[in-house]
C-alpha positions in Angstrom: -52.9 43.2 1.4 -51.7 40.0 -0.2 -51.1 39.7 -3.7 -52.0 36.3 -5.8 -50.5 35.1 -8.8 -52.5 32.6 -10.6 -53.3 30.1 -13.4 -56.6 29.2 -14.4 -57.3 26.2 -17.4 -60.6 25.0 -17.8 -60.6 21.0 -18.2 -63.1 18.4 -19.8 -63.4 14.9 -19.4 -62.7 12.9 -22.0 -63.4 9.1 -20.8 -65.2 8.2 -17.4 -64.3 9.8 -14.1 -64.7 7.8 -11.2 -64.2 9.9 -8.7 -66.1 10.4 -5.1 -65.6 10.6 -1.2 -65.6 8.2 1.4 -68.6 6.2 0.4 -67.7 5.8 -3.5 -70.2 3.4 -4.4 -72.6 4.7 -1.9 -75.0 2.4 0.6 -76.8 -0.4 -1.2 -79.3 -2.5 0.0 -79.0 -5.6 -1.8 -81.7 -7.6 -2.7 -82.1 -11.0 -4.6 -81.7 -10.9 -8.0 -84.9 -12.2 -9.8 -83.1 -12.6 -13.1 -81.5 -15.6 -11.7 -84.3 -17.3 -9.6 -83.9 -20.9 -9.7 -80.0 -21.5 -9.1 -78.3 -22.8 -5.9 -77.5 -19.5 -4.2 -79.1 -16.6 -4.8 -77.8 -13.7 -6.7 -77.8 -10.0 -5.5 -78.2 -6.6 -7.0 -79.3 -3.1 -5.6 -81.3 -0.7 -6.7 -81.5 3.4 -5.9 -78.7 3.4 -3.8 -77.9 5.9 -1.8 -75.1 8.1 -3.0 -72.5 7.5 -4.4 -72.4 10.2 -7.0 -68.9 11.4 -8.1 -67.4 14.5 -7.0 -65.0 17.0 -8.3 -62.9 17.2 -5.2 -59.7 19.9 -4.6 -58.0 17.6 -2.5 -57.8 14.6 -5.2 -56.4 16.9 -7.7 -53.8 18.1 -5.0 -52.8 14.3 -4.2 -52.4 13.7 -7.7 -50.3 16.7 -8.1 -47.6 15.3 -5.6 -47.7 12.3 -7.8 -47.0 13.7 -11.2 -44.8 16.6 -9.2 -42.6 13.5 -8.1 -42.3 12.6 -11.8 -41.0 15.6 -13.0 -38.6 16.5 -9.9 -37.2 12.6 -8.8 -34.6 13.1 -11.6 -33.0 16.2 -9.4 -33.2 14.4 -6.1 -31.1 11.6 -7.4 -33.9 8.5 -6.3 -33.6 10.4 -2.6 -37.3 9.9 -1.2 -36.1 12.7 2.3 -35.6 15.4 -0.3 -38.2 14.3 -2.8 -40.4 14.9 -0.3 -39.0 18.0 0.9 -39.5 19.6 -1.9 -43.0 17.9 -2.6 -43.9 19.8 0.9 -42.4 23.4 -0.3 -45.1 23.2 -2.9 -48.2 21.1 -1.8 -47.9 21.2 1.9 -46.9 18.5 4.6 -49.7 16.4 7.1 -46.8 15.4 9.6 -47.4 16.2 13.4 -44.0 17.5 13.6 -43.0 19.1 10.8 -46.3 19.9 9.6 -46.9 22.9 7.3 -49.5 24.8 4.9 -49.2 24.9 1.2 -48.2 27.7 -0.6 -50.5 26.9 -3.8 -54.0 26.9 -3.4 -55.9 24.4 -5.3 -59.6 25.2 -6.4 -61.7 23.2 -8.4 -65.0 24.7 -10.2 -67.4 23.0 -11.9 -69.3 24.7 -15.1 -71.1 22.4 -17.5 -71.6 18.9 -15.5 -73.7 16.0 -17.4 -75.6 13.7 -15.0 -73.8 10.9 -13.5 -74.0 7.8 -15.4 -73.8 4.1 -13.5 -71.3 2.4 -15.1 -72.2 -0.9 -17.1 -70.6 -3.3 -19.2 -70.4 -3.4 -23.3 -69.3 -6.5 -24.3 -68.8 -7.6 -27.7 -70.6 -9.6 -30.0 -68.6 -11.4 -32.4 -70.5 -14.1 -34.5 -73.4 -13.5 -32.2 -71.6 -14.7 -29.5 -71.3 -12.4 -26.5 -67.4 -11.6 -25.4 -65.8 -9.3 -22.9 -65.0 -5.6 -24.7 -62.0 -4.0 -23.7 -64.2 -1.4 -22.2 -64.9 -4.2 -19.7 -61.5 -5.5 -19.5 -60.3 -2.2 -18.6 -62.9 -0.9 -16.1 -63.8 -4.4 -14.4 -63.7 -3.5 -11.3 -66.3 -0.2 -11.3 -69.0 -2.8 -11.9 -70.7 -4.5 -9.1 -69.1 -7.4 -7.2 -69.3 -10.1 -4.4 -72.9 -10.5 -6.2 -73.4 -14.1 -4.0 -72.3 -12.7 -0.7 -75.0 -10.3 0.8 -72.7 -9.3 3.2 -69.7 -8.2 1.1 -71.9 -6.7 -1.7 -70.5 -4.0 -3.8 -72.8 -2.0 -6.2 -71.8 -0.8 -9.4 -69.7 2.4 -9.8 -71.3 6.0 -10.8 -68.8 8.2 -13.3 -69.0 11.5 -15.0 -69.0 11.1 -18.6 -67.4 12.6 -21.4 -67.9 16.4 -21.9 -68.5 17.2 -18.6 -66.0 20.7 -18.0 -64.5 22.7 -14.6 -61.9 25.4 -14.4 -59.3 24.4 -11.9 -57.6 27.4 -9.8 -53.9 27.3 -9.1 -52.4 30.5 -7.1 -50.0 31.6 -4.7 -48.6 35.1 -3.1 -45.9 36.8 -5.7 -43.2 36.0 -3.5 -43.8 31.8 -3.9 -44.0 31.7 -7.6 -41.3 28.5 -7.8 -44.6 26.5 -5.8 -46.8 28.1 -8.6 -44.6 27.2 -11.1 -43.8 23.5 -10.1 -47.8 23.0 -9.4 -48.8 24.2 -12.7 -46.0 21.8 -14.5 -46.9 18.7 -12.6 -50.7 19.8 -13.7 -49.4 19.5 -17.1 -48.0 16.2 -17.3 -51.1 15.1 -15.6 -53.3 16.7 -18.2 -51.0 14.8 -21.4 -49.7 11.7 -19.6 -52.3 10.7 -16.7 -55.9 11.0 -15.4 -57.6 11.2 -12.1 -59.7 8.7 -9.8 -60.3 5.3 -10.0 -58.7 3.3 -12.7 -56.8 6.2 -14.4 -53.9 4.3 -15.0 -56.5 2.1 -17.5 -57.9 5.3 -19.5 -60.3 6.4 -17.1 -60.4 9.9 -15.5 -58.4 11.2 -18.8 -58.4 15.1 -19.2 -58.0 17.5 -21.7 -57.7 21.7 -21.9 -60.8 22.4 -23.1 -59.9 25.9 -24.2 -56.2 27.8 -25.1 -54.4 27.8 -21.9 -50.2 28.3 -22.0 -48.3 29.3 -19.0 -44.6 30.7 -19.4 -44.3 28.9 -22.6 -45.9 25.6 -21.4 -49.3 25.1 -23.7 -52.2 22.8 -22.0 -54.4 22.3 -25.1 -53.1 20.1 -27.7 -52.7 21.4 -31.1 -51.7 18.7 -33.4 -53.7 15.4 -34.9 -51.7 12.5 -36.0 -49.9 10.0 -33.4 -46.3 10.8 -34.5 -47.0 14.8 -34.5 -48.7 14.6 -30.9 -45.4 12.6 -30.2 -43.3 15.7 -30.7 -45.6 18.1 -29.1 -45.6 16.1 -26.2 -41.6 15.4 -25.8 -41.3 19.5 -26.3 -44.0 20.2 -23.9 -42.1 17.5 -21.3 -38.7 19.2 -21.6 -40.8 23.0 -20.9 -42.5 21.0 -17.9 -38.9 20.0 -16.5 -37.4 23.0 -16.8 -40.5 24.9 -15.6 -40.0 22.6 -12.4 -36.5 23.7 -12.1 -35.3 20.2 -13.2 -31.4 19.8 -12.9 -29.7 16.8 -14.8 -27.9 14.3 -12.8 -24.9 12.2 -14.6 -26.3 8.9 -13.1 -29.9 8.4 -11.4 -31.2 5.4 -9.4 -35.1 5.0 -10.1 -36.7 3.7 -7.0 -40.0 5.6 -8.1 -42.1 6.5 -11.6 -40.0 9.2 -13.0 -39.4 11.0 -16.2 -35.8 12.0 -17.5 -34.7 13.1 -20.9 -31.2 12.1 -20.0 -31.5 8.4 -18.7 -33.7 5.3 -20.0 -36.2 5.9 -16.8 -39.4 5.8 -18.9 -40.8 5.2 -22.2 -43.9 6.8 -23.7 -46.2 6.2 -27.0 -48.8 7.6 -28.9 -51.0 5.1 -30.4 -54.3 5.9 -32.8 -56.3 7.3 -33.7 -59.7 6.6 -33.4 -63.2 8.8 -33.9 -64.7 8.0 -30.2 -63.1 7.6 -27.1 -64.9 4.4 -26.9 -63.3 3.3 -29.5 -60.0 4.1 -27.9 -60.6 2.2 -24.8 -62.3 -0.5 -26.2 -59.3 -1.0 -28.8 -56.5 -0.8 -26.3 -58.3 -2.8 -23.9 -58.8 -5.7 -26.5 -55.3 -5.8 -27.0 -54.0 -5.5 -23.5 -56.5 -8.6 -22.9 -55.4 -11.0 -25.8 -51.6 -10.5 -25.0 -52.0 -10.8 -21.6 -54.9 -13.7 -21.4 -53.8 -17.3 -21.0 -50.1 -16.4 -21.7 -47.3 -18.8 -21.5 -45.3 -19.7 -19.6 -47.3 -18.2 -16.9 -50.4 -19.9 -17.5 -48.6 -23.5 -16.7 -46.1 -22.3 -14.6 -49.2 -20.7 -12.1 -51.2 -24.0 -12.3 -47.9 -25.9 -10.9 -47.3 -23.4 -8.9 -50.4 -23.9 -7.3 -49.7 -27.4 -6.8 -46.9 -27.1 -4.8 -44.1 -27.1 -7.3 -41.6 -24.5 -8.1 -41.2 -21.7 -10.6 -38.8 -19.4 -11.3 -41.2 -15.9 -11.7 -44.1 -14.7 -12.9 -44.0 -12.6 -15.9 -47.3 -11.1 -16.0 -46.8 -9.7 -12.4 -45.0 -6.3 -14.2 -48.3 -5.1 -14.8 -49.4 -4.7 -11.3 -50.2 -6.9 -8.5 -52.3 -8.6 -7.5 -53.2 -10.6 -9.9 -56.1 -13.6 -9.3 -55.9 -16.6 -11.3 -58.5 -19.3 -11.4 -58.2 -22.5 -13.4 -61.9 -24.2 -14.5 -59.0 -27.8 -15.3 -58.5 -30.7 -12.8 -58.9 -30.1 -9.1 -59.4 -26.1 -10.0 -56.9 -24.7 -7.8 -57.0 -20.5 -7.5 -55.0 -18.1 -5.8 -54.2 -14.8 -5.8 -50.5 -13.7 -6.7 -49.2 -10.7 -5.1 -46.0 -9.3 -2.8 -45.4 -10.5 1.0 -48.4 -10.3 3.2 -48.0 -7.2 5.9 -45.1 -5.5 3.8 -45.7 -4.9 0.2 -48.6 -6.7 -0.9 -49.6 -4.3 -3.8 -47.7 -2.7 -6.3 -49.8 0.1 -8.8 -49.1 -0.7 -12.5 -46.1 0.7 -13.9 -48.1 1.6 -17.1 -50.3 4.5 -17.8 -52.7 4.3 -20.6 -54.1 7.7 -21.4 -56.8 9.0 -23.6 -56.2 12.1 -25.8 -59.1 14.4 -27.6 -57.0 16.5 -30.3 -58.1 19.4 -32.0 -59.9 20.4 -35.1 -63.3 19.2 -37.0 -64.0 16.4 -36.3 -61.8 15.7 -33.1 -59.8 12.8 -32.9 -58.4 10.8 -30.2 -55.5 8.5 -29.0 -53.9 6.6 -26.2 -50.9 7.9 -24.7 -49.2 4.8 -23.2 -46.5 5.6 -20.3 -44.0 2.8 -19.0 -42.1 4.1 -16.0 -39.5 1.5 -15.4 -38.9 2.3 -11.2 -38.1 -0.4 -8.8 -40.9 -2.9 -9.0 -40.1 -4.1 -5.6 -37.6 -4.1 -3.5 -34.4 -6.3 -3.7 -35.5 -8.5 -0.7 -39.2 -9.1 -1.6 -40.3 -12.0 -3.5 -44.0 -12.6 -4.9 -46.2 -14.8 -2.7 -49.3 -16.8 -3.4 -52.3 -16.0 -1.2 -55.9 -16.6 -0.9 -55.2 -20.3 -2.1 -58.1 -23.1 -3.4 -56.5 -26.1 -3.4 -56.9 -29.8 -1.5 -53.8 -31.4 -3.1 -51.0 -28.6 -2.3 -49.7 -26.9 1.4 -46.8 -25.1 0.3 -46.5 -22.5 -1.8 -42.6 -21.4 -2.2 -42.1 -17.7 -3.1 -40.9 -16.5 -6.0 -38.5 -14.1 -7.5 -40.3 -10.5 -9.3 -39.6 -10.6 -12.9 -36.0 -9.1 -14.0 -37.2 -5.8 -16.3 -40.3 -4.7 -17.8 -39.6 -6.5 -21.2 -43.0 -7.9 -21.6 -44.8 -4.6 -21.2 -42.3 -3.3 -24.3 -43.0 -6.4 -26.1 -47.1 -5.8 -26.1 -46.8 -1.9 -27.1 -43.8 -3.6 -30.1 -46.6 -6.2 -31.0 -49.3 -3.0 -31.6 -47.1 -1.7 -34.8 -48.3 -5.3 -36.4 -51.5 -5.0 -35.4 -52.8 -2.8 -38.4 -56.5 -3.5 -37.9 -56.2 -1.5 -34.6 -53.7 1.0 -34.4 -52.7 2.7 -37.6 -49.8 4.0 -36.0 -47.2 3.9 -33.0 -45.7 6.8 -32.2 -42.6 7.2 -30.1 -42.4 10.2 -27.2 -39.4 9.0 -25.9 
């Protein structure tokens, strides 16, 4: 008879989780949109699709795992992907055909108090009763609906679990794998304090919190402290536990070819920013500021529109927040485009910033935004950014360009939030 050792947290959702199967946004059946009779192409929408409804599914949680697992460890393996994922496989299992393997943690996922799904919609602003775009929007764009003048390529709008929904989630593993356990329940933890889960968690969505006491060898899940610079230290103290929970050995020097944490090398950086009463708040407040420092910015709004023209540029600043990145000029002969790596190789790259939501403890809760820069590779030494998808008559040629040089601009926007006193009452530095 085998014997389990396991840990159980129970976990509550603190800002939208869009999470579902194959058919996320279910099958629509868009019709014409009567709100907009009269224009020169019709408008679509749908109504009662057919599911679509977000799930609470083991084997997300276990991808994500590897991810935040690969965070914690990448320090030990020196930047060496073979034994990054060797390691990766000794906990969570391996899919190849030839070296293919089980997982010595099982993952289980169990849902108690679930809200209704909620389809998601946008809450713009008003400001001098003129409508604007919230950060709530600018954040979560892409869960609304989409391609809304092509029948064909209709997308509806996304369905989330809200805030408060709660599930206990199951890690165990025989006696005699207890390093898996281990490793498993101290990637879990940096997931719960410096990531989410599903579709735009590196944007706040799919942020988690303990939703009761839950500590494992030292290593506490719930959060007890309130204020920006206090959660700051709980969260450095809980990082260093995490590491050495994972078995984390320090290297003298480290390359960073992937999102990694280290204590001993400038790898990442991390924040706490707040607080706020509402999570809404949160998201709508870190959103707002994301979009003015990033909206219209110079040089890149120029250098793009020449770009697009034909001409030259030396880089692309905004590009170190992800790619791609559309742009779409309403001036002149309105050229667009859509900037991103070479086509067939690299054409995406995930944002190298995570922007958490945090509920605290105590009467009434707070919350705050845990913002994580990991400052890996952006791309590799021989790729360039390329312009694609291009809407322009004048211009043929589009030369490549180089990635930008460091991840200055993303420092400069969390250094331009500690003037910013009407939003964020205090930064707060983790590392």
């Amino acid at each position: 008879m085998s014997v389990l050792k396991e840990f159980r947290v129970t976990l509550e959702t603190v800002t939208p989780l869009f999470l579902g199967g194959a058919e996320a946004r279910g099958l629509p059946d868009p019709i014409v949109d009567d709100r907009h009779k009269g224009e020169d192409k019709p408008r679509y929408t749908a109504k009662n699709v057919k599911g679509g409804e977000p799930e609470l599914r083991s084997p997300a949680f276990r991808g994500a795992l590897r991810y935040w697992l690969r965070t914690l460890i990448g320090e030990t393996t020196d930047g060496d992907i073979k034994k990054l994922q060797e390691i990766e496989n000794s906990v969570f299992g391996s899919a190849s055909s030839e070296q293919g393997a089980g997982s010595p943690v099982r993952i289980l996922v169990k849902p108690q108090h679930i809200k209704p799904s909620e389809l998601f919609q946008l809450k713009p602003d008003y400001v001098e009763r003129k409508k604007e775009m919230s950060g709530w929007d600018y954040l979560f764009w892409s869960m609304n609906e989409s391609s809304i003048r092509k029948k064909e390529d209709y997308q509806p709008k996304r369905k989330y679990l809200p805030e408060g929904c709660t599930f206990d989630l199951k890690i165990a593993s025989h006696f005699y794998q207890e390093d898996a356990l281990q490793k498993a329940v101290a990637s879990l933890w940096t997931l719960v304090h410096f990531g989410g889960i599903g579709s735009r968690s590196r944007r706040t969505a799919g942020s988690l919190r303990a939703a009761l006491p839950a500590e494992y060898v030292g290593l506490n899940f719930q959060l007890q402290s309130r204020t920006p610079e206090k959660i700051a230290d709980e969260l450095f103290e809980g990082l260093q536990k995490a590491q050495n929970l994972a078995g984390v050995s320090v290297k003298d020097k480290i390359k960073v070819p992937f999102d990694m944490f280290s204590l001993a090398h400038d790898s990442f950086q991390s924040w706490v920013l707040g607080s706020w009463d509402s999570s809404e708040a949160a998201i709508k407040a870190i959103g707002k500021s994301l979009q003015k420092f990033r909206t219209y910015r110079e040089p890149d709004h120029k250098d793009v529109f020449r770009w697009l023209n034909g001409d030259s540029i030396l880089t692309v600043h905004r590009s170190v927040f992800g790619l791609p990145i559309p742009y779409k000029y309403s001036t002149r002969n309105k050229p667009e485009g859509v900037i991103q790596g070479e086509k067939n190789k690299i054409e995406r790259r995930a944002s190298p910033l995570w922007l958490k939501v945090s509920k605290t403890g105590g009467n009434p809760a707070r919350y705050v935004v845990v913002a994580t820069l990991f400052k890996s590779d952006f791309l590799p030494n021989d790729q360039k950014l390329h312009l694609t998808s291009v809407k322009n008559s004048r211009a043929r040629e589009f030369p490549p360009v180089d990635p930008p040089r460091d991840y200055s601009l993303i420092q400069e926007w969390i250094a331009s939030m500690e003037d910013d006193t009407e939003n964020f009452n205090q930064v707060a530095v983790v590392m």
